[in-house]
PATIKOL-968371 format. One record per residue: residue in three letters; x negated, y negated, z of N, C-alpha, C, O in turn; residue number from 1. Coordinates in steps of 0.001 Angstrom, whole numbers. Each point is the difference from the previous one (the first is absolute). Layout:
% residues N
+-----+---------+---------+---------+---------+---------+---------+---------+---------+---------+---------+---------+---------+-----+
!   r !     npx !     npy !     npz !    capx !    capy !    capz !     cpx !     cpy !     cpz !     opx !     opy !     opz !   k !
+-----+---------+---------+---------+---------+---------+---------+---------+---------+---------+---------+---------+---------+-----+
! ala !       X !       Y !       Z !       X !       Y !       Z !       X !       Y !       Z !       X !       Y !       Z ! NUM !
...
+-----+---------+---------+---------+---------+---------+---------+---------+---------+---------+---------+---------+---------+-----+
END
This chain:
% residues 130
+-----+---------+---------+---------+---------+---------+---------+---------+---------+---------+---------+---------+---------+-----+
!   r !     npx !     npy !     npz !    capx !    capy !    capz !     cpx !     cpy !     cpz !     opx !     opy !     opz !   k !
+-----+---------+---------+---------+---------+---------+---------+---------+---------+---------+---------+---------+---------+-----+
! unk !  -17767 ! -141760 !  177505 !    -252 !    -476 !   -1340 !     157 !    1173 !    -971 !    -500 !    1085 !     297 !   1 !
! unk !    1290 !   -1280 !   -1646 !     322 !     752 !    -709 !   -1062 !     398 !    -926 !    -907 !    -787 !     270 !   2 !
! unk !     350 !    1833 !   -1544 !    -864 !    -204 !    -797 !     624 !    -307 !    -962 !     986 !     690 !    -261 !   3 !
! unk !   -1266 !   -1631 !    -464 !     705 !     194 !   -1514 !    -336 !    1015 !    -694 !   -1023 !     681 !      66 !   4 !
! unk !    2674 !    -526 !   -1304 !     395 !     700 !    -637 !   -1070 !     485 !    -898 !    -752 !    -944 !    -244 !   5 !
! unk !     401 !    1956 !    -307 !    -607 !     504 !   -1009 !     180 !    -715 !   -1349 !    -909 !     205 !    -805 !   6 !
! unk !    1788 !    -908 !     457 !     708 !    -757 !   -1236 !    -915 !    -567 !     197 !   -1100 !      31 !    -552 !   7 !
! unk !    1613 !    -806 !    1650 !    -929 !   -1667 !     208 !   -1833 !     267 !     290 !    -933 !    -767 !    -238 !   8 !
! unk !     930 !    1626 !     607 !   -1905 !     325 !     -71 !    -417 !     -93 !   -1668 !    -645 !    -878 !    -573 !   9 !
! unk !    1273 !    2144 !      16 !     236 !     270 !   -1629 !    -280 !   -1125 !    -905 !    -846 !    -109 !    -888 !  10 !
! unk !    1980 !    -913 !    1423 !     450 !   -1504 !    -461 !   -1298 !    -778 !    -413 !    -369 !    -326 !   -1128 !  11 !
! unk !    -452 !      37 !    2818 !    -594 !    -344 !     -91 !   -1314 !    -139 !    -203 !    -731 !    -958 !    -253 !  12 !
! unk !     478 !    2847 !     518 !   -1383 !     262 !   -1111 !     469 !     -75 !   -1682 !    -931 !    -231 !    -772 !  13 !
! unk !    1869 !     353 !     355 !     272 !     -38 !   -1221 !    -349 !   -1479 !    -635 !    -687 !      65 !   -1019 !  14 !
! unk !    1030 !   -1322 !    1434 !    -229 !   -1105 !     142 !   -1777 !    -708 !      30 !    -545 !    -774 !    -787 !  15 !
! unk !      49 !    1416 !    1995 !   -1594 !    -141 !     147 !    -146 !     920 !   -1053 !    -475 !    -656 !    -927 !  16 !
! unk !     598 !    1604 !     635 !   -1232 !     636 !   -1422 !      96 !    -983 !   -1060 !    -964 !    -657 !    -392 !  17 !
! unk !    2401 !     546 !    -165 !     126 !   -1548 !    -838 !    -598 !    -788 !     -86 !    -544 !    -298 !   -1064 !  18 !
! unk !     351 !    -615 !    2584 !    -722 !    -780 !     216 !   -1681 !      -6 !    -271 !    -635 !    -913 !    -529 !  19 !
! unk !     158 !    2071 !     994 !   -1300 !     479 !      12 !    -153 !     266 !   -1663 !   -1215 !     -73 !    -186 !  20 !
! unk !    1646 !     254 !    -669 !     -90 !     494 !   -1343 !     -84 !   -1346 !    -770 !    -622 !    -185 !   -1047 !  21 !
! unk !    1224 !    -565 !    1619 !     402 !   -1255 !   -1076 !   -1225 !    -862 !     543 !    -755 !    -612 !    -755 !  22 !
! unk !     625 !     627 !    2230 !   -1452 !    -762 !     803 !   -1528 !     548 !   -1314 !    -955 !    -548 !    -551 !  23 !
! unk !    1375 !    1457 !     590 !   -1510 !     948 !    -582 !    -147 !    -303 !   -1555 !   -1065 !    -224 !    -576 !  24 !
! unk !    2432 !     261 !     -40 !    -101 !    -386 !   -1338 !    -766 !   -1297 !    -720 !    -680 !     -98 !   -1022 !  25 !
! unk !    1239 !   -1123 !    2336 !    -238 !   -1484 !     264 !   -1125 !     177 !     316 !    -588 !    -527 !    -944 !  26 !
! unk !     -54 !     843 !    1509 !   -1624 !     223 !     400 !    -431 !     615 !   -1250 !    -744 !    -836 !    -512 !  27 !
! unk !     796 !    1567 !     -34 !   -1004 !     643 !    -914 !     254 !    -465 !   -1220 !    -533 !     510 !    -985 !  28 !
! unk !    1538 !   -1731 !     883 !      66 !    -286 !   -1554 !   -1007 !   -1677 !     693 !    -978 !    -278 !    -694 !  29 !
! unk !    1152 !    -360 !    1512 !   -1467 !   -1367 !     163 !     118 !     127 !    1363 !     921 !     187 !     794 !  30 !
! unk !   -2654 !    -413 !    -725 !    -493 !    -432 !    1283 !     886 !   -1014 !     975 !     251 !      92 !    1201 !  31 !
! unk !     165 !   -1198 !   -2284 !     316 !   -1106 !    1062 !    1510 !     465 !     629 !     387 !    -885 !     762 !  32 !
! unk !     473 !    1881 !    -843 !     692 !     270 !     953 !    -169 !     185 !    1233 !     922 !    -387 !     719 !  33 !
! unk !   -2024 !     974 !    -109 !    -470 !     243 !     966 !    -314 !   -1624 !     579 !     301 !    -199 !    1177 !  34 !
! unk !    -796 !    -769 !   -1838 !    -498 !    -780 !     700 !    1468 !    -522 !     211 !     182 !    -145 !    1209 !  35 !
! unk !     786 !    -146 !   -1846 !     907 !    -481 !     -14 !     648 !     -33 !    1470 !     154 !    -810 !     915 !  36 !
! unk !     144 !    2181 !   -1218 !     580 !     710 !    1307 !    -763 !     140 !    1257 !     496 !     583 !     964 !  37 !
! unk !   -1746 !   -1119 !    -933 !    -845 !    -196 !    1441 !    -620 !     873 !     729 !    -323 !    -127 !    1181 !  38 !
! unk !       2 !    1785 !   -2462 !    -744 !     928 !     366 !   -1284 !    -193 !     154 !    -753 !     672 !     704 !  39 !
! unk !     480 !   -1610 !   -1373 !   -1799 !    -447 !     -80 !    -285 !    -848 !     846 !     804 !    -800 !     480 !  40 !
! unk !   -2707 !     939 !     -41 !    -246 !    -731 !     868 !   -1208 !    -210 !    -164 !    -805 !     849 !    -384 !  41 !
! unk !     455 !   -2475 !     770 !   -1465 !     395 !     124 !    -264 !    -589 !    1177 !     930 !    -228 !     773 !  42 !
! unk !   -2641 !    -214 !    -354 !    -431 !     125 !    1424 !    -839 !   -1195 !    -280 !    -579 !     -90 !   -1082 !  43 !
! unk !     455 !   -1045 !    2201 !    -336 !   -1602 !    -401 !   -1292 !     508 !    1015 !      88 !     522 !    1111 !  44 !
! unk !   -1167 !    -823 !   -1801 !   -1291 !     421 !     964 !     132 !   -1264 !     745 !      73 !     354 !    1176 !  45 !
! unk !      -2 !   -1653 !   -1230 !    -337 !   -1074 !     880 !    2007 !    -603 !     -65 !     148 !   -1019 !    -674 !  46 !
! unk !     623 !    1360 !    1041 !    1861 !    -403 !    -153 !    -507 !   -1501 !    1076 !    -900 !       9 !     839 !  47 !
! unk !    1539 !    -846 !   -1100 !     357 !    -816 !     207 !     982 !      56 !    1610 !     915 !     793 !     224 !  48 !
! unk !   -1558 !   -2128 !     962 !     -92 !     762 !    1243 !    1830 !      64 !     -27 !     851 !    -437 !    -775 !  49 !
! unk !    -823 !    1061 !    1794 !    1849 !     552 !     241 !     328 !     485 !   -1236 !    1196 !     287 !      51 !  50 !
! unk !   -1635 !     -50 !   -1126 !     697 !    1255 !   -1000 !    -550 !    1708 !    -144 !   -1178 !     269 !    -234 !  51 !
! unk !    1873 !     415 !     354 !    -528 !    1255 !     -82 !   -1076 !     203 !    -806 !      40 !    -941 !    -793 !  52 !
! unk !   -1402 !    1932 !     417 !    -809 !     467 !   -1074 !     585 !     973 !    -883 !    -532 !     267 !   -1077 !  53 !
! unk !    1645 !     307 !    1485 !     527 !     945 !    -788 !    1474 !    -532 !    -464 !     884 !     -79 !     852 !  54 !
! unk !    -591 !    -334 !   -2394 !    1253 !    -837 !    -498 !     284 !     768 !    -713 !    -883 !     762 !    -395 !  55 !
! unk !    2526 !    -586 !    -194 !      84 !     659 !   -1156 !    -980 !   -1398 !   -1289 !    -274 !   -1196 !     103 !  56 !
! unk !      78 !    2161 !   -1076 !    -387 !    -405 !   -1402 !     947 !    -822 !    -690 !    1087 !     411 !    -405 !  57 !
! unk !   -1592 !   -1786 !     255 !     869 !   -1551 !     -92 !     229 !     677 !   -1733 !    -845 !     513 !    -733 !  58 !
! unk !    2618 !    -816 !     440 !     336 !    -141 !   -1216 !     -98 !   -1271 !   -1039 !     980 !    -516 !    -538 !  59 !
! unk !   -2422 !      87 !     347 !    -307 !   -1159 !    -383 !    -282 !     287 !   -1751 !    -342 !    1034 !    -574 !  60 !
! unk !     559 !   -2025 !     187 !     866 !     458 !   -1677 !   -1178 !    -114 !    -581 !     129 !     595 !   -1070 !  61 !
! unk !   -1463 !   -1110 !    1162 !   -1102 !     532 !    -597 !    -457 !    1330 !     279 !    -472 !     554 !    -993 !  62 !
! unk !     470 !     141 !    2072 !    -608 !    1446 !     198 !    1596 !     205 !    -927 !    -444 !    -214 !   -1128 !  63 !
! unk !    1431 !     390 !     989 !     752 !     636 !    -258 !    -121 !     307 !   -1576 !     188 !    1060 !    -597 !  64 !
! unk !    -598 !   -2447 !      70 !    -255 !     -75 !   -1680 !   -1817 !     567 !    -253 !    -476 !     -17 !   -1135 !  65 !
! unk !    -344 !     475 !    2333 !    -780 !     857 !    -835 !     272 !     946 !     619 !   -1048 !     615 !     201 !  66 !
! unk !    2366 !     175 !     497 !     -99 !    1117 !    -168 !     935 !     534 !    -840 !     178 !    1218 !      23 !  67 !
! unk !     603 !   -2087 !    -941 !     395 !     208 !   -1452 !   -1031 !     -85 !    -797 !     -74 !    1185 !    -327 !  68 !
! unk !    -463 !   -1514 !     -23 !   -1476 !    -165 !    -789 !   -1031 !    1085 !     496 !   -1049 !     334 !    -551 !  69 !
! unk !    1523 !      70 !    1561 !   -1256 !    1387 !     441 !     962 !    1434 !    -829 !    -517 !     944 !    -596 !  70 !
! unk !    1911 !   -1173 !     797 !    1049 !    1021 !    -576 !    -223 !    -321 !   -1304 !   -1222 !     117 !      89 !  71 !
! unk !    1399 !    -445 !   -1301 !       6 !    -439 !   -1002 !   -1456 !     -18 !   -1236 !     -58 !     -65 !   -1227 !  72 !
! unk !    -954 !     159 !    2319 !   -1309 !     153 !    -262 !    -872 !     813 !     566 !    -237 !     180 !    1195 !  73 !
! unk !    -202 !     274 !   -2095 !    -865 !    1974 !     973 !   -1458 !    -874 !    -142 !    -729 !     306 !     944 !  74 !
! unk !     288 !    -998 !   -1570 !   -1397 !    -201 !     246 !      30 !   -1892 !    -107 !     129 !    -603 !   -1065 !  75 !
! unk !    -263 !      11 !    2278 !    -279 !   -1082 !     201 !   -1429 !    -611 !     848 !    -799 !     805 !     478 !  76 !
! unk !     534 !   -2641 !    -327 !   -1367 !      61 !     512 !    1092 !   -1429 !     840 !     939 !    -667 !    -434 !  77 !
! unk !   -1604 !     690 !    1668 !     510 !    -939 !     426 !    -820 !    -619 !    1214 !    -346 !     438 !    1097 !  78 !
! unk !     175 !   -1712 !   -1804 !    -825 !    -954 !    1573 !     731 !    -889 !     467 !     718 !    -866 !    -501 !  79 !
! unk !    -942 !    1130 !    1387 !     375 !    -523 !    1680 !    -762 !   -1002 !     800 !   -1102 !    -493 !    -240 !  80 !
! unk !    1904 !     297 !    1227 !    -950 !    -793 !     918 !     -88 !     338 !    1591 !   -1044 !     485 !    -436 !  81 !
! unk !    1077 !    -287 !    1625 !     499 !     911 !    1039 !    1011 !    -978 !     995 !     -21 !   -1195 !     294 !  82 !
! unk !     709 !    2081 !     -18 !     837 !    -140 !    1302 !    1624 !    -374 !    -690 !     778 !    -866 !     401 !  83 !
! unk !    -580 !    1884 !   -1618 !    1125 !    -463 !    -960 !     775 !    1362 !      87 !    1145 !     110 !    -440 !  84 !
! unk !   -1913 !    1047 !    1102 !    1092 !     920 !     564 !      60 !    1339 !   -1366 !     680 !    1018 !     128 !  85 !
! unk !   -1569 !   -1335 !   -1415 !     100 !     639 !    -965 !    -639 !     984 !     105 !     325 !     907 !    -766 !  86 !
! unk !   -1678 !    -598 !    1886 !    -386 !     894 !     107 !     488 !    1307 !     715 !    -424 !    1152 !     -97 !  87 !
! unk !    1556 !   -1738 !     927 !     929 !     843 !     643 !    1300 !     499 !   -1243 !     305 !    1179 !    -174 !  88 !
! unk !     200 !   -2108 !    -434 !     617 !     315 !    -917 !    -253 !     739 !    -935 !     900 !     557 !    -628 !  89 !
! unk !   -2315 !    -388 !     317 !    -375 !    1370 !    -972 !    -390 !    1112 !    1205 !      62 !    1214 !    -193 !  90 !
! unk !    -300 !   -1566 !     927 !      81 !    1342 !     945 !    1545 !     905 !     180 !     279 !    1187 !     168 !  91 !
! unk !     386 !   -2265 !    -286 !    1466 !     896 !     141 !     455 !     408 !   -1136 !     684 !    1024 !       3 !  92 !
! unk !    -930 !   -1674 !   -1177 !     775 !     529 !   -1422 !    -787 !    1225 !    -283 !     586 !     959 !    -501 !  93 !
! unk !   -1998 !    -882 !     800 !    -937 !    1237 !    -226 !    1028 !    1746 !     502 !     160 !    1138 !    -440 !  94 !
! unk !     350 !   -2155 !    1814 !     394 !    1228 !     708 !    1628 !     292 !    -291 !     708 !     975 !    -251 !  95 !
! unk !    -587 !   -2109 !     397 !    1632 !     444 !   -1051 !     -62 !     618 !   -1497 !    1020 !     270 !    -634 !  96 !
! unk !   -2068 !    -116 !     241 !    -357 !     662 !   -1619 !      12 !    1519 !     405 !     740 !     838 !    -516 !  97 !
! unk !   -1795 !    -562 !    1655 !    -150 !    1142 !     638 !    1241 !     389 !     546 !     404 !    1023 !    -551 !  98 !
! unk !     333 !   -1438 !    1402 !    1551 !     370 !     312 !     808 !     259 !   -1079 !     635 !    1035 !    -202 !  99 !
! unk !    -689 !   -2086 !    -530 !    1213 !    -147 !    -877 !     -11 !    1414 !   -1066 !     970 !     758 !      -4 ! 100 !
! unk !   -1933 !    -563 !    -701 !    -796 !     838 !    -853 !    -696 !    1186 !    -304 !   -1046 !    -179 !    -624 ! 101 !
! unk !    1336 !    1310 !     889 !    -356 !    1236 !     290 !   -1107 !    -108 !    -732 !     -27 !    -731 !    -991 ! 102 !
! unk !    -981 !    1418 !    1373 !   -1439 !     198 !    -557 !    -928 !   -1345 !    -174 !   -1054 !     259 !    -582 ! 103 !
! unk !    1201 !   -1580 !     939 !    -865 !    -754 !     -43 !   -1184 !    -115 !     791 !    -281 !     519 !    1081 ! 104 !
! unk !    -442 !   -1393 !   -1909 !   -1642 !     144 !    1000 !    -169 !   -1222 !     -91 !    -271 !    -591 !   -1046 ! 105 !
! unk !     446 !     -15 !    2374 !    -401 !   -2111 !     -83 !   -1381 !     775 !     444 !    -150 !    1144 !     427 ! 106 !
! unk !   -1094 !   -2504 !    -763 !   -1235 !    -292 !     107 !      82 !   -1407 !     463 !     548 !    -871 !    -675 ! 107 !
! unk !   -1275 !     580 !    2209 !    -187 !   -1205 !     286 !   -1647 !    -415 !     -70 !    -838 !     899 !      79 ! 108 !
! unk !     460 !   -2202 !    -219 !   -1418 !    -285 !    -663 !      21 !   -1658 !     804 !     892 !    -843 !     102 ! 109 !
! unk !   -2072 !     880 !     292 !    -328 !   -1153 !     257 !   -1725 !     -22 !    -105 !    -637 !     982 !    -381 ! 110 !
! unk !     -77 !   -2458 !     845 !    -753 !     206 !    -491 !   -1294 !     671 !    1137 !   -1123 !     376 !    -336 ! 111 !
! unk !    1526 !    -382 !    1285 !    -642 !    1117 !     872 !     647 !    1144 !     505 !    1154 !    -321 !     283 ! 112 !
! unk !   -1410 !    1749 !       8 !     388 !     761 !    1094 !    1180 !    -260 !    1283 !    1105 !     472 !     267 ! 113 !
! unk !   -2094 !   -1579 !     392 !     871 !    -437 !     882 !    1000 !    -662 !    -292 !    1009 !     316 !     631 ! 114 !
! unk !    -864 !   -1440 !   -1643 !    1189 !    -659 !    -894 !    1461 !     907 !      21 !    1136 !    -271 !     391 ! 115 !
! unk !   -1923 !    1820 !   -1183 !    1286 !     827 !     236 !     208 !     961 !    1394 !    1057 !     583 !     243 ! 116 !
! unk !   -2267 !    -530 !     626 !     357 !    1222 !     837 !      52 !    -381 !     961 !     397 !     854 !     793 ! 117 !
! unk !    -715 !   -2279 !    -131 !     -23 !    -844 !     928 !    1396 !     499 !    1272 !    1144 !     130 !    -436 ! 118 !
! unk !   -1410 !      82 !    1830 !    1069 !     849 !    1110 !    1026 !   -1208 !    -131 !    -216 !   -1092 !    -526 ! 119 !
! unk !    1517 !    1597 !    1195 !     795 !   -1006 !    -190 !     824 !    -191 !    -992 !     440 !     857 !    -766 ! 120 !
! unk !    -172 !   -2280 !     780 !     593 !    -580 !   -1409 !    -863 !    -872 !    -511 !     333 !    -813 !    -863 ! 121 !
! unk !   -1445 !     897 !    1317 !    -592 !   -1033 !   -1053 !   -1246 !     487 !   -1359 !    -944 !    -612 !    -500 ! 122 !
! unk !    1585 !    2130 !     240 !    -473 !     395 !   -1268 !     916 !     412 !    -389 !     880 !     349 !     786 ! 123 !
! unk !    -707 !    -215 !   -2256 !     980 !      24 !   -1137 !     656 !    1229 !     358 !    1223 !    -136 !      14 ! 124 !
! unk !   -1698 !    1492 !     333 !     601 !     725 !     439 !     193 !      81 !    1357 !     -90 !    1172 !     364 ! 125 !
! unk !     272 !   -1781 !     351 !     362 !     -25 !    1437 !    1317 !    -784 !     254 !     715 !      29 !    1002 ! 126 !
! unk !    -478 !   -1161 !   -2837 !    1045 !    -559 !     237 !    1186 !     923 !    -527 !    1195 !    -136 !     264 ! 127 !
! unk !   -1659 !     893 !    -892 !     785 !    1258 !    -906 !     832 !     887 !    1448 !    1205 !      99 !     229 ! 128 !
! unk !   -2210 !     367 !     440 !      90 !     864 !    1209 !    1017 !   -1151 !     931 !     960 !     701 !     319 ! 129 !
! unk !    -815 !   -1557 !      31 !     514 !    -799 !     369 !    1660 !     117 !    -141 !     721 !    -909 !     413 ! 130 !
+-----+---------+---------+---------+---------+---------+---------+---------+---------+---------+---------+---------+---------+-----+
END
């Protein structure tokens, strides 16, 4: 077996940095690229029997329109009801703020301790860590 040519190595790191530059740009200008593209995930504490607990993050056009409305708005209040996946969804935009954003400081809050510090994924930062 031959190695390829130096061109063609060249070629094709020249190509992936491209790729990687234009990936990164798309990420740091909205969150929902990532979901798009099937980097995100979250973890089904009780999944439904024969489906995995760990799915990528469903591109469902309500999380998608408040996380235009989370972009668009620096100080919002929003109620909920549970098992709608939004609490994972501000767990990830928190951390895509932190990625995306040199020098940011997300603050997660719930209304106990454990709410946010809870092992696992089933506290706000555990879905972050996730």
């Amino acid at each position: 077996m031959t190695a390829p040519s130096p061109e063609v190595d060249n070629e094709l790191a020249t190509r992936l940095a491209v790729r990687i530059e234009s990936d990164l740009k798309a990420f740091r200008k909205h969150p929902w690229w990532a979901v798009e593209k099937g980097y995100v995930y979250t973890e089904d504490e009780k999944p439904p029997p024969g489906q995995p607990a760990v799915r990528p993050f469903p591109d469902w056009p309500y999380l998608r329109v408040l996380a235009d409305l989370w972009m668009d708005n620096p100080l919002a209040l929003l109620c909920k009801s549970r098992q709608m996946l939004v609490s994972w969804l501000f767990a990830y935009l928190h951390l895509w703020d932190a990625i995306a954003h040199r020098g940011r400081h997300n603050l997660f809050q719930g209304k106990r301790q454990d709410d946010v510090s809870a092992t696992g994924t089933k506290g706000t930062l555990g879905r972050a860590r996730f």
